[in-house]
MARBA-12648 format. One line per 10 residues: number of its first residue (from 1); their letters; for each residue y, z, x of N, C-alpha, C. Coordinates in steps of 0.1 Angstrom, whole numbers, always signed. Example, Ala and Ser with C-alpha at 12.3 -4.5 7.8 and 13.67 -1.06 7.14 Angstrom:
! MARBA-12648
1	AS	-57 +78 +132 -45 +78 +123 -33 +78 +132  -22 +71 +128 -11 +71 +137 +0 +79 +129
This chain:
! MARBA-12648
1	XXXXXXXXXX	+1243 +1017 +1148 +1230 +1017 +1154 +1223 +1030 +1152  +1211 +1029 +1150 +1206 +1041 +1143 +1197 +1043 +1157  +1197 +1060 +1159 +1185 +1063 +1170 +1177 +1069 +1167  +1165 +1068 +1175 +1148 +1076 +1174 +1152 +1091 +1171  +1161 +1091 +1177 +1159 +1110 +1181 +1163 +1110 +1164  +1169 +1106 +1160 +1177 +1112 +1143 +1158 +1112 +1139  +1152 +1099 +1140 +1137 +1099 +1134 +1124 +1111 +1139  +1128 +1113 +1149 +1119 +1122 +1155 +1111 +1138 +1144  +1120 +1141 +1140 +1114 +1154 +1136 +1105 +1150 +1122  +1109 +1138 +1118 +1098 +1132 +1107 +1084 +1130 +1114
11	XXXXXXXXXX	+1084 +1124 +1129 +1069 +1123 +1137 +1064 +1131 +1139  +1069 +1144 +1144 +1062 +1153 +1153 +1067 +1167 +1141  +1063 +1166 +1129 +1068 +1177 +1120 +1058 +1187 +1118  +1044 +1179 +1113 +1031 +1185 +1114 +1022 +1178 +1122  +1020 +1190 +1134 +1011 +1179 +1147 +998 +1186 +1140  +987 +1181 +1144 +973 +1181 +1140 +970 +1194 +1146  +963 +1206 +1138 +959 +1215 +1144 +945 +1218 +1147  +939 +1221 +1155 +922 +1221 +1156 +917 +1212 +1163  +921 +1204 +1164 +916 +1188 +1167 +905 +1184 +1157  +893 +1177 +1158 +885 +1167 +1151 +875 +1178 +1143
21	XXXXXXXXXX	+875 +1174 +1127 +862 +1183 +1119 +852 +1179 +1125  +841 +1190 +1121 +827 +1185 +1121 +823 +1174 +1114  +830 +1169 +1102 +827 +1155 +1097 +833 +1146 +1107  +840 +1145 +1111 +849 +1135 +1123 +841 +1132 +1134  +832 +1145 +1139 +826 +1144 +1150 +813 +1135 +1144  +807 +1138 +1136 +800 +1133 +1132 +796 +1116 +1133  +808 +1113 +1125 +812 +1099 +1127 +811 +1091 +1144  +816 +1098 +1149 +823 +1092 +1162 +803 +1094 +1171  +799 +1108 +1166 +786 +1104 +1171 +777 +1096 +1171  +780 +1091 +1154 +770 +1080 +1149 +777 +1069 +1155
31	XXXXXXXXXX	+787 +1067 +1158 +791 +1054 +1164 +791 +1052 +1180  +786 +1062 +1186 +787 +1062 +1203 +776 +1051 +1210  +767 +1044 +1204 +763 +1040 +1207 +770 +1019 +1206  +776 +1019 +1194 +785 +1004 +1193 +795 +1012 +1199  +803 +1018 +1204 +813 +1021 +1210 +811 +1018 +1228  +797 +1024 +1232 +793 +1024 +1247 +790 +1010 +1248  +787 +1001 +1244 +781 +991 +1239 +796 +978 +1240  +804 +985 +1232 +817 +976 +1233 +827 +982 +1245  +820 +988 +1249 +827 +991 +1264 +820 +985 +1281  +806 +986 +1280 +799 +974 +1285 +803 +957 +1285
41	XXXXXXXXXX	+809 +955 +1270 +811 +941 +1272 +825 +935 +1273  +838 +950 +1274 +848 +947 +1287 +848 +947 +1298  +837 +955 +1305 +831 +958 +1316 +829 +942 +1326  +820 +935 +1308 +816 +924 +1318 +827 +912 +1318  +835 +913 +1305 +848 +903 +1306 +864 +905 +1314  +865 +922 +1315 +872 +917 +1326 +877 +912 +1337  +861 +917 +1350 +864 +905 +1364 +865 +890 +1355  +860 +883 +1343 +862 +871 +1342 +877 +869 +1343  +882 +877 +1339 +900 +874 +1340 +905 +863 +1348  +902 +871 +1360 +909 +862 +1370 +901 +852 +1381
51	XXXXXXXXXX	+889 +851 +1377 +877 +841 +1384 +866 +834 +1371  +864 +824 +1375 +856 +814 +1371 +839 +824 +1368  +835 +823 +1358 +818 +829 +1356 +809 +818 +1364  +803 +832 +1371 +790 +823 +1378 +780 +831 +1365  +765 +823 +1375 +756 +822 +1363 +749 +836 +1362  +752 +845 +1368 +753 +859 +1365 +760 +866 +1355  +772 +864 +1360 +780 +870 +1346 +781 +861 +1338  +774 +852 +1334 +773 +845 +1323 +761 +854 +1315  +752 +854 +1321 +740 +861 +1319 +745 +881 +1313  +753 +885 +1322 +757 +897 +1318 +767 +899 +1304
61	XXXXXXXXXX	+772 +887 +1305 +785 +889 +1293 +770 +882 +1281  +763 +874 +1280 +756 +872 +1267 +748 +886 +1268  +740 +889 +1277 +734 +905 +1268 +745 +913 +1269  +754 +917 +1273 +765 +923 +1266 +769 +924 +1250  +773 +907 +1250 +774 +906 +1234 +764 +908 +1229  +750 +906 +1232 +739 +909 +1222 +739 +924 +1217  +737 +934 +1229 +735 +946 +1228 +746 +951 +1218  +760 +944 +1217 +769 +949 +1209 +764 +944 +1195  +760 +935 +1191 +756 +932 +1177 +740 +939 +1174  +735 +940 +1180 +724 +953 +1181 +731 +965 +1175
71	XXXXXXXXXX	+738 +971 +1183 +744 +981 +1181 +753 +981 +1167  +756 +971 +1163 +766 +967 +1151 +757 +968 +1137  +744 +961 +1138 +734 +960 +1133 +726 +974 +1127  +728 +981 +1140 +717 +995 +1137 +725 +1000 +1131  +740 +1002 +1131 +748 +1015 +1127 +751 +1007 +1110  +751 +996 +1110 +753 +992 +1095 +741 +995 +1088  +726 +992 +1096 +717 +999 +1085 +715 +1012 +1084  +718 +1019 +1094 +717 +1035 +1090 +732 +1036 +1083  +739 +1032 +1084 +747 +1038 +1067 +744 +1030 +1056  +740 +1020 +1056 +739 +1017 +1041 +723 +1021 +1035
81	XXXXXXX	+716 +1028 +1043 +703 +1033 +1042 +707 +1052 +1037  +716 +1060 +1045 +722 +1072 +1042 +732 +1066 +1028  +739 +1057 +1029 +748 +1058 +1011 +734 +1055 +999  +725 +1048 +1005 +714 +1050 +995 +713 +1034 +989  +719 +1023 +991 +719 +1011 +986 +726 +1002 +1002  +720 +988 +993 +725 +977 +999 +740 +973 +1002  +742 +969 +1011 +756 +962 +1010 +765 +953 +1004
C-alpha cells in the first residue's frame, strides 16, 4: 500500500510565489461581472433545494439566468472584439 506522505513533496515542492500577475488580475477583472452574475443565480437556486418555487422565485431564478447569459454574451464580445476577429 502506497502512502500520500511518500507523494507529498512532489505537491507542495514549488508553492506559487507572489500570488496572481497583473495579466491574471486582469482576466478575473474582465470576468467579475459573469462571475457576480453566476453567483446571484446560486443565490436564487439554493432555497429551491429544499422547497417547492413559488411564483417569485420563479421570477428571480429566470432574470437570474438571463442576467447570466447577458453577462456571458458581453464578455464573449469584448474578447473576440480585443482578439480582433469573429468567433
Amino acid at each position: 500500500m502506497k502512502t500520500i506522505a511518500a507523494l507529498q513533496a512532489f505537491v507542495t515542492a514549488n508553492p506559487p510565489v507572489g500570488g496572481p500577475t497583473a495579466a491574471e488580475l486582469k482576466a478575473i477583472e474582465a470576468e467579475m461581472p459573469l462571475i457576480l452574475a453566476e453567483v446571484e443565480l446560486l443565490d436564487a437556486q439554493i432555497p429551491l433545494l429544499d422547497r417547492p418555487a413559488t411564483v417569485l422565485d420563479e421570477r428571480r431564478l429566470r432574470r437570474a439566468r438571463r442576467k447570466v447569459l447577458a453577462a456571458r454574451r458581453d464578455l464573449l464580445n469584448r474578447t473576440a472584439s480585443q482578439s480582433g476577429g469573429a468567433a
